[in-house]
N, C-alpha and C positions, 0 to 999 in steps of 0.2 A: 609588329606582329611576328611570332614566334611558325614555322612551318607547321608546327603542331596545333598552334590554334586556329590557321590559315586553315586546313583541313576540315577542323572542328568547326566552322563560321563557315566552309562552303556551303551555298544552295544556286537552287535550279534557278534563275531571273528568265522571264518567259514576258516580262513585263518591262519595253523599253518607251525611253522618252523620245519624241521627234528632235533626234539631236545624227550628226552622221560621228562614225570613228575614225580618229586620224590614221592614215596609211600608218604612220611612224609606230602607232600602237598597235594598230595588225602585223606589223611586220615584228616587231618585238614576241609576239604570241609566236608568230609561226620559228624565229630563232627560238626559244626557248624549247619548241617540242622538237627540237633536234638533239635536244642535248638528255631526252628520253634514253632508259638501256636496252639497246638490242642486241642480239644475239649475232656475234661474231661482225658485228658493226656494218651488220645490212643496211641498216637506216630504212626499211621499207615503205615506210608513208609517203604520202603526195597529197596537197593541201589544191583545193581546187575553190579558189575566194572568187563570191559572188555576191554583187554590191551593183545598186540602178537599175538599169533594163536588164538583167538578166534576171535579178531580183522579181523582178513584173513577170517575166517568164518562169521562174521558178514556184511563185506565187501559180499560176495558172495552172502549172503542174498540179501543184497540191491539192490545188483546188478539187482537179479533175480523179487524181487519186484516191480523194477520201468521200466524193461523193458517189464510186465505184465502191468503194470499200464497206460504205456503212452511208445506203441509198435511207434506209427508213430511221437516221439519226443524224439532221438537218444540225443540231444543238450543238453535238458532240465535234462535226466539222466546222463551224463556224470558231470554237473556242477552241479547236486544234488549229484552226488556221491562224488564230491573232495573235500567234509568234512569226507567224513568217509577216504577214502586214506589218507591223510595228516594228521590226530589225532592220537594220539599216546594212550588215552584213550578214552574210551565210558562209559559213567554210564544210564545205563537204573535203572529209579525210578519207582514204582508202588505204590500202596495205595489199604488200604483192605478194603474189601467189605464186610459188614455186612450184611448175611440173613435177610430177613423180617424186616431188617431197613433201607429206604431206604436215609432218615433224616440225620444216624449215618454215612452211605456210601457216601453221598453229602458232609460233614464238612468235614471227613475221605479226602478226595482229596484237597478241599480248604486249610486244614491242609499240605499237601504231595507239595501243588503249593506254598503255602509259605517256606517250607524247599528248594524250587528248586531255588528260588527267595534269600533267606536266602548263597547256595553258589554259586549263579554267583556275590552276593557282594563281598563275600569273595575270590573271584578269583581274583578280582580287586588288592586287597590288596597285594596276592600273584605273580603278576605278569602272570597270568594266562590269556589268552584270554578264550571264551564260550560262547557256544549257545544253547539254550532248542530247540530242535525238537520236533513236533509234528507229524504232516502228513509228506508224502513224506518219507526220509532216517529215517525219528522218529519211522517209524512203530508201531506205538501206535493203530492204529484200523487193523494191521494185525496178524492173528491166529499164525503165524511163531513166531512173536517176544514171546508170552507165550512159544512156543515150545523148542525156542535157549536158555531162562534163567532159565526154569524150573518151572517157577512160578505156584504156586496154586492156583485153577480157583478163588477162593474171593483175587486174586489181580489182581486190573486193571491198567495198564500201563498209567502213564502220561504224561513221554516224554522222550525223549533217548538225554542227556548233553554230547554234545563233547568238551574236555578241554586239550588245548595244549597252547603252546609256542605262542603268533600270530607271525607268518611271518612279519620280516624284513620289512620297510619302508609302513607296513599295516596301512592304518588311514579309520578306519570308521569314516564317516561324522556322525553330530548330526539330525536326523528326527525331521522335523516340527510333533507338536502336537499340536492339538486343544486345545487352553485356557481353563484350569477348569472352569472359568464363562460361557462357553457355554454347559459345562455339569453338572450343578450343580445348584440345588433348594432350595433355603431356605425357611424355613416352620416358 
């Protein structure tokens, strides 16, 4: 498979098998978004992998999260949740935050969203299903998720990657996208 068609074939997997991931293949994902480009070779990400009982705790997070978020849509939680049930891994990513530079702190994340971009490709190759979460089960604008990784207030959360096995006869369709000649200017 060609990078180009790698890209063109990525989809979200939100739908894993009861199977777990070998360390050797999480670890491969997390080298890989190293080798993302940042700005002046900050490297500012930090991979915070959650797998078992944290798992169970992280699950009970969510739980509690979305049935505060959206009390009178019982449905809408239950079928946000059964990504987190079903993974067998979670990797919450963050990106550091530079005092009084707010410049440093804006590239610092475009840097941290190309290493998240860097291994959902690499998943591909591994056999790996994934999906970046943001809102909802991502808990990215929630105080909780700093609280459950530990992180230091100059990292801010990008997005919580769930990476499992896809489930058995799973076929994510390809999404219609607007043709680049409708978003793109020549000067």
């Amino acid at each position: 498979m060609t990078i180009i068609e790698a890209i063109q074939e990525r989809r979200a997997i939100r739908n894993y098998a009861d199977r777990p991931v070998e360390k050797e293949k999480i670890e491969k994902l997390l080298e890989v978004a190293t080798y993302a480009p940042n700005d002046r070779l900050r490297q500012p990400w930090h991979f915070y992998v959650i797998q078992g009982e944290a798992m169970k705790r992280y699950e009970e997070m969510a739980t509690e999260y979305l049935q505060q978020r959206f009390p009178t849509k019982p449905h809408l939680v239950e079928s946000s949740l059964k990504v987190v049930t079903t993974t067998p891994v979670a990797i919450v990513v963050t990106s550091t935050l530079i005092p009084d530079k707010p410049d440093d702190s804006e590239d610092n994340i475009f840097a941290t969203c190309c290493a998240i971009h860097s291994m959902w490709l690499a998943a591909q190759e591994l056999d790996l299903g994934f999906v970046w979460r943001t809102r909802g089960v991502g808990l990215v604008h929630d105080e909780r998720m700093h609280q459950f990784i530990g992180s230091p207030e100059n990292e801010k959360v990008i997005g919580t990657i769930f990476i499992g096995y896809p489930e058995e006869g799973t076929k994510v369709p390809a999404t219609t996208r607007i043709p680049f000649e409708e978003k793109t200017t020549w000067l």
